[in-house]
N, C-alpha and C positions, 0 to 999 in steps of 0.2 A: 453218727457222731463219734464212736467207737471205735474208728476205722485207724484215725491218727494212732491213736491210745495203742491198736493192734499191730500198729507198724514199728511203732517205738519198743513197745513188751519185745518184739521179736527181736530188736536188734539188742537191746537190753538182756536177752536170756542167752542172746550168740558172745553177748560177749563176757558173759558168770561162768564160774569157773563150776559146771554142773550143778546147774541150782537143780533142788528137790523141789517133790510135790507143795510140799511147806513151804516154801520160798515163794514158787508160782503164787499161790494164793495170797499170800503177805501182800507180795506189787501189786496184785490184781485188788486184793482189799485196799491199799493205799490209793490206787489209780481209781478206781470204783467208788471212793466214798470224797475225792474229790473233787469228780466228774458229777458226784451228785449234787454236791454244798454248792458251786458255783453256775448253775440256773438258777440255786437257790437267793442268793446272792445277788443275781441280774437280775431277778424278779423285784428284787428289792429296792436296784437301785434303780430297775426300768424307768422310769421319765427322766430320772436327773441325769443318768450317765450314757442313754442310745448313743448319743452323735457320736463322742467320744469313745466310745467302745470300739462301735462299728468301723471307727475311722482307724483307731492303732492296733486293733485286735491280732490281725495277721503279721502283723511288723513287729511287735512282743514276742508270739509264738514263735516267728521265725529268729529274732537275736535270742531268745534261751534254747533252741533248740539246736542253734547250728553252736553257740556257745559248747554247748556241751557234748554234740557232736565231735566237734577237732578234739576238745578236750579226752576224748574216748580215741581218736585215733589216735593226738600224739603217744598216750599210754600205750597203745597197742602197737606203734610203732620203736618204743621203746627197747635198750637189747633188754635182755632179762639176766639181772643179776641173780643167779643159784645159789649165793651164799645169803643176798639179803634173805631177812626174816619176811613173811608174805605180808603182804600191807591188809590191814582192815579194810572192809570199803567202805566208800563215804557215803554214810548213810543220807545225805541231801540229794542224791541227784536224785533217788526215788521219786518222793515229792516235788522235786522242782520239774523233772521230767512232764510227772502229771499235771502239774498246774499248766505247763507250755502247751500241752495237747486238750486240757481243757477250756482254755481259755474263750473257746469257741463256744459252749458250754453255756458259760457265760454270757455272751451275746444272743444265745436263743434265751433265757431265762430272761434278758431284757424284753425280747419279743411275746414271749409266754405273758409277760404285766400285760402287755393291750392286749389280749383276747381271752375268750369265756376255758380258760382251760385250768385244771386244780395242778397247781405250780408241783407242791409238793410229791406226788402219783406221778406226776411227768419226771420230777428230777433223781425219785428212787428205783421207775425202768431204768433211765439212763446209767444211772451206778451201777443197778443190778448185771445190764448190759456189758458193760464196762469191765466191771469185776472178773466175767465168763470171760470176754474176749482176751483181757489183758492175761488172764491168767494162761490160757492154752496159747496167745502167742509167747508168754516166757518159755512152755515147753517145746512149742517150733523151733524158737530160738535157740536152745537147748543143743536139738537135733544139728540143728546147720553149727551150730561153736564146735559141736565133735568133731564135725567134716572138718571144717577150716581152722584148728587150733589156734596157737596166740593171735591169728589176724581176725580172729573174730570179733575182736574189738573192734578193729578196723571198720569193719561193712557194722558194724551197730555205730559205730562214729555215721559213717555214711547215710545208714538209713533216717539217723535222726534230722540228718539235715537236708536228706529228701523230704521230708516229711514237713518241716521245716518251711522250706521251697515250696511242697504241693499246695502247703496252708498260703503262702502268700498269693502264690500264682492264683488262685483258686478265687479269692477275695477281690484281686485286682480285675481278672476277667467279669467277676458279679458286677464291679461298680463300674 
């Protein structure tokens, strides 16, 4: 389930401008502990909300994720003005990232309500999971933004909307 989350971190750390060990870990805690809440959450709303879920699950993750994909390319496609001042960054796409990639998450936490499984212990592997992965893929990502300077935004624009794409295709071949 981590895997999304791993693809995103990467394109996410190719396209920071040398994110630190400290950084790594922030995303990875933010991606990790919202990877955990939302099984928790499916679990919850398991009978009312399956159909529903299951049914727009991959079509959500893919409009925020390709959403925010162009939106990382156009930036990266951008000239670069050397006199502006450096922009902040926006601290939402963290979390919104994560939610896009967990949003599958969600959908097994629906599934975890019908069977004899302790919701809680399954949705804090998954964070815990989550947390690792996401974090050594901001450092991947890291690695490949050296190689390929300003267009590293670029292939992190791209990969989120691979990713994006793999969630739907993925969903529509299941059903």
């Amino acid at each position: 389930m981590s895997a999304d989350a791993f693809a995103a971190a990467v394109g996410k750390g190719a396209a920071m401008t040398r994110p630190r060990l400290i950084d790594a870990l922030r995303i990875g805690l933010v991606f990790g502990v919202i990877e955990a809440i939302t099984p928790l959450l499916g679990g919850w709303l398991g009978q009312v909300a399956q159909g529903h879920v299951e049914a727009w699950d991959h079509w959500i993750a893919l409009v925020l994720l390709t959403g925010l994909g162009v939106h990382m390319i156009r930036a990266g496609l951008a000239p670069v003005d050397e006199t502006a001042a450096p922009a902040s960054p926006a601290w939402w796409r963290v979390p919104l990232t994560g939610l896009a990639t967990s949003i599958d998450a969600f959908a097994v936490g629906v599934g975890l309500a019908f069977v004899d499984v302790p919701i809680g212990v399954a949705a804090a592997v998954i964070g815990a999971c989550t947390f690792v992965m996401v974090t050594f893929g901001v450092l991947v990502g890291r690695a490949l933004g050296v190689l390929a300077g300003k267009r590293a935004e670029v292939l992190g624009g791209l990969i989120l909307i691979l990713v994006g794409i793999g969630i739907a295709v993925e969903h529509v071949r299941a059903g």
